[in-house]
C-alpha positions as CSV (number, residue, x, y, z in Angstrom):
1,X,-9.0,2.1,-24.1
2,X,-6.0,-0.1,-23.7
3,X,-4.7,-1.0,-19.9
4,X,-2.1,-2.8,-18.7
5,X,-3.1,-4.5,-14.9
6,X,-0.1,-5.0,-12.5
7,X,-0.6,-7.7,-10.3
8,X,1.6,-9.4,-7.2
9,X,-1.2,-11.6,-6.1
10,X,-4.1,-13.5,-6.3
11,X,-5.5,-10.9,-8.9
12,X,-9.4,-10.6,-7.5
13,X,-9.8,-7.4,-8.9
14,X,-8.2,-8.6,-12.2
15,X,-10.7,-11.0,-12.4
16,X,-13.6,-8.7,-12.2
17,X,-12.1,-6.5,-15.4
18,X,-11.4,-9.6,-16.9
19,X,-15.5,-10.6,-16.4
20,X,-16.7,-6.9,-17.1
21,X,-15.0,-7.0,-20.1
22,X,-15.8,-10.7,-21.4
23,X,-19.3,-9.5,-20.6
24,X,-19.6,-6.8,-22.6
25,X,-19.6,-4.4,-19.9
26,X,-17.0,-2.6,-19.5
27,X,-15.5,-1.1,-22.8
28,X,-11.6,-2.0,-22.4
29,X,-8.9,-3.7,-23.8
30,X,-6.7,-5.6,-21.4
31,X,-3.0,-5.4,-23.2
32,X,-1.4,-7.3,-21.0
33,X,-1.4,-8.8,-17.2
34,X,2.0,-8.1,-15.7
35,X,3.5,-9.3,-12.5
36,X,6.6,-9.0,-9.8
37,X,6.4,-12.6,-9.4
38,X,6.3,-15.6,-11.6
39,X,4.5,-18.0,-9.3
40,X,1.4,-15.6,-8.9
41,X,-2.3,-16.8,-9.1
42,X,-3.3,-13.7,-11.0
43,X,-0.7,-14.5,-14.1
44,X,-2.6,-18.0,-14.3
45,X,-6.2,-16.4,-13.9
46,X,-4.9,-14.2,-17.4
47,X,-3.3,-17.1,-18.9
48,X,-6.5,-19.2,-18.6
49,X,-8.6,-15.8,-20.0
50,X,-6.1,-15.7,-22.9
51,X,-4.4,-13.0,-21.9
52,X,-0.8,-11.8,-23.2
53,X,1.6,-11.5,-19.7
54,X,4.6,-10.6,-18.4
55,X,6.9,-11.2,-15.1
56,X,9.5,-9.2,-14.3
57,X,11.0,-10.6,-11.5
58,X,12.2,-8.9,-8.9
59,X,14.6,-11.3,-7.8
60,X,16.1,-11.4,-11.2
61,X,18.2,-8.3,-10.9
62,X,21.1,-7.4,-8.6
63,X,20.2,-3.8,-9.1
64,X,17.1,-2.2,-7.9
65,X,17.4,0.2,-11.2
66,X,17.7,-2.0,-13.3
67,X,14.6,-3.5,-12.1
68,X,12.8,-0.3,-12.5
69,X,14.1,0.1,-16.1
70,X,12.9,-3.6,-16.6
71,X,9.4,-2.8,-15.5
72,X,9.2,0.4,-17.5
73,X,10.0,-0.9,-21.0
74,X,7.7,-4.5,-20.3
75,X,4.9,-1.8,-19.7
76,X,5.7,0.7,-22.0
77,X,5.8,-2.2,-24.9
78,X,2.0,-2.6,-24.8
79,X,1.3,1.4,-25.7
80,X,-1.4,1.3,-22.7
81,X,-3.9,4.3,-22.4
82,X,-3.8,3.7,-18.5
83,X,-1.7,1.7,-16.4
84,X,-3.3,0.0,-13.6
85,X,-1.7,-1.8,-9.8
86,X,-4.1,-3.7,-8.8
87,X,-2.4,-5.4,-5.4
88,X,0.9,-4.5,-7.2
89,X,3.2,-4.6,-3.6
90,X,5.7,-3.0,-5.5
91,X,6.7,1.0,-5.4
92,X,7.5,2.1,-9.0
93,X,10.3,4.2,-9.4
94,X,9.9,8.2,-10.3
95,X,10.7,7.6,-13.9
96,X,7.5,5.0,-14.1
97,X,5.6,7.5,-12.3
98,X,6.4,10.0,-15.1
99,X,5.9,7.8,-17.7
100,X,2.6,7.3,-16.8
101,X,1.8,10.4,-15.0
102,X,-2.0,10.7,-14.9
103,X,-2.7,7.5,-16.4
104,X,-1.4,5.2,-13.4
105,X,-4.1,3.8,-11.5
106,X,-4.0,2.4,-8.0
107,X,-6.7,0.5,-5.7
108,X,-5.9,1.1,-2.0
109,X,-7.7,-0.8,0.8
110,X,-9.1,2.7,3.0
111,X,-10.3,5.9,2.4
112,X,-6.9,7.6,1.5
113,X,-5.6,10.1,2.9
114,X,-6.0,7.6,6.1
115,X,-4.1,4.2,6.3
116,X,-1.6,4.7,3.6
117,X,0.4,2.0,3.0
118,X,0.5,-2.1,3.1
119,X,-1.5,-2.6,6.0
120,X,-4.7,0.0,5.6
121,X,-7.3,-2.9,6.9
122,X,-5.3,-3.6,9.8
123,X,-4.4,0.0,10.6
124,X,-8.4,1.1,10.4
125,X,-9.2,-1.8,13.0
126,X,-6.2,-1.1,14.6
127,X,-7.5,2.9,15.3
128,X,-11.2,2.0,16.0
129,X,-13.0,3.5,13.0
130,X,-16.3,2.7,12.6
131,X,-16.2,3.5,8.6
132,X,-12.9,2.8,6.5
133,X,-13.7,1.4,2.3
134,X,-11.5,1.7,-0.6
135,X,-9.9,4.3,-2.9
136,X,-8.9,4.4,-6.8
137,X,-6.4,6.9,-7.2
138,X,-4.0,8.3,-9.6
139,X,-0.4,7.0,-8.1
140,X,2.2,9.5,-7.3
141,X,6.1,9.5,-6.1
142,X,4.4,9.3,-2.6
143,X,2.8,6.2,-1.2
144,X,-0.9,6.0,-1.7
145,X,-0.9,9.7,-1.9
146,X,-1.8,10.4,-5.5
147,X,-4.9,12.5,-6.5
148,X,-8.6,10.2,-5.4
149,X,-10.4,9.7,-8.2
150,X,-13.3,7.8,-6.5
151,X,-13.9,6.2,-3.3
152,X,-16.6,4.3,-1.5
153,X,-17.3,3.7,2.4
154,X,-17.4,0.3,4.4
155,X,-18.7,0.0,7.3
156,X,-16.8,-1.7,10.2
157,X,-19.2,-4.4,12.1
158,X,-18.4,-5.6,15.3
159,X,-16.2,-8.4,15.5
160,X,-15.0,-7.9,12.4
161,X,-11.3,-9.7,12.0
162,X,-8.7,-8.1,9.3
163,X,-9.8,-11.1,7.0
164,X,-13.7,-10.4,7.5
165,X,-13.5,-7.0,6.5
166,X,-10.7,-7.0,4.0
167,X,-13.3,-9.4,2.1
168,X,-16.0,-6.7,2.2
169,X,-13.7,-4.0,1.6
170,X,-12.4,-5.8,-1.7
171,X,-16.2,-6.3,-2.7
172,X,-16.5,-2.5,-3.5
173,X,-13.1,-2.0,-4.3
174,X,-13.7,-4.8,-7.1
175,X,-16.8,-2.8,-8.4
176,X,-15.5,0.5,-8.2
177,X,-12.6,0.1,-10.0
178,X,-15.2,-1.1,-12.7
179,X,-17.1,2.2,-12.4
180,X,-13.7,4.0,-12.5
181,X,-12.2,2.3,-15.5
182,X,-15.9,2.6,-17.1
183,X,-15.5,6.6,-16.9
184,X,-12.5,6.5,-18.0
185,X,-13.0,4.7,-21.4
186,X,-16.3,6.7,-21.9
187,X,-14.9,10.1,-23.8
């Protein structure tokens, strides 16, 4: 199974693909590492695993289309079985979505349908639940509102800060995304 990762940041899940694969554990080919953003720590964590990339830069086009269009082909070059944002901060335009339609994977940082959006961690504290987590879903036109594939529950402890259980919350979001993509290359 072929993938291309999308990636805006420091690329933590990426790095836990990148290990289950170098490890023999996770049956997947990673195409390609692409980003938003040239100056991003998960484009050097590829780089140093050997790993073809890409940047389309966002701030290289005048025109959000032809930004879209940029994004599409740079993907679409690498032929990849699944497609998958992994702290990509970047909606896709509808004719990415179709492109990829069923085969465009997203990690989300609360149990979707709650907390859509950039800020699910803060939002969760923010409300008072005592249980938030993370989802994989397959990305839609809508934000984070795509069919779940899998999800798994975090508990919230007291005192817990954004930062303290964002880091917990991207612990099983890192492994599940391994179980997901794990499924998925297992016919």
């Amino acid at each position: 199974m072929r993938i291309v990762v999308l990636v805006s940041g420091t690329g933590s899940n990426l790095q836990a693909v990148i290990d289950a694969v170098a490890a023999g554990e996770l049956p997947v080919e990673i195409a390609a590492v692409g980003s938003d953003r040239p100056d991003t720590y998960g484009i050097e964590r590829s780089s140093a695993a050997g790993l073809e990339t890409f940047v389309v830069n966002f701030k290289d086009y005048a025109a959000r289309a032809d930004w879209d269009a940029a994004l599409l082909d740079a993907v679409a070059a690498y032929e990849p079985d699944y497609v998958v944002s992994s702290g990509f901060m970047r909606i896709v335009a509808p004719g990415f979505i179709s492109a990829f339609e069923g085969r465009y994977i997203n990690t989300h940082p609360a149990l979707l349908p709650a907390f859509p959006g950039a800020h699910g961690v803060r939002d969760a504290l923010a409300y008072g639940v005592k249980v938030t987590g993370c989802t994989v879903h397959f990305a839609d036109a809508g934000v984070d509102t795509g069919p779940i594939i899998a999800q798994t529950p975090v508990t919230v402890l007291e005192g817990d800060t954004e930062e303290t259980l964002h880091g917990r919350i991207k612990e099983a979001e890192r492994a599940l995304l391994i179980q997901v993509l794990g499924e998925l290359a297992r016919p």
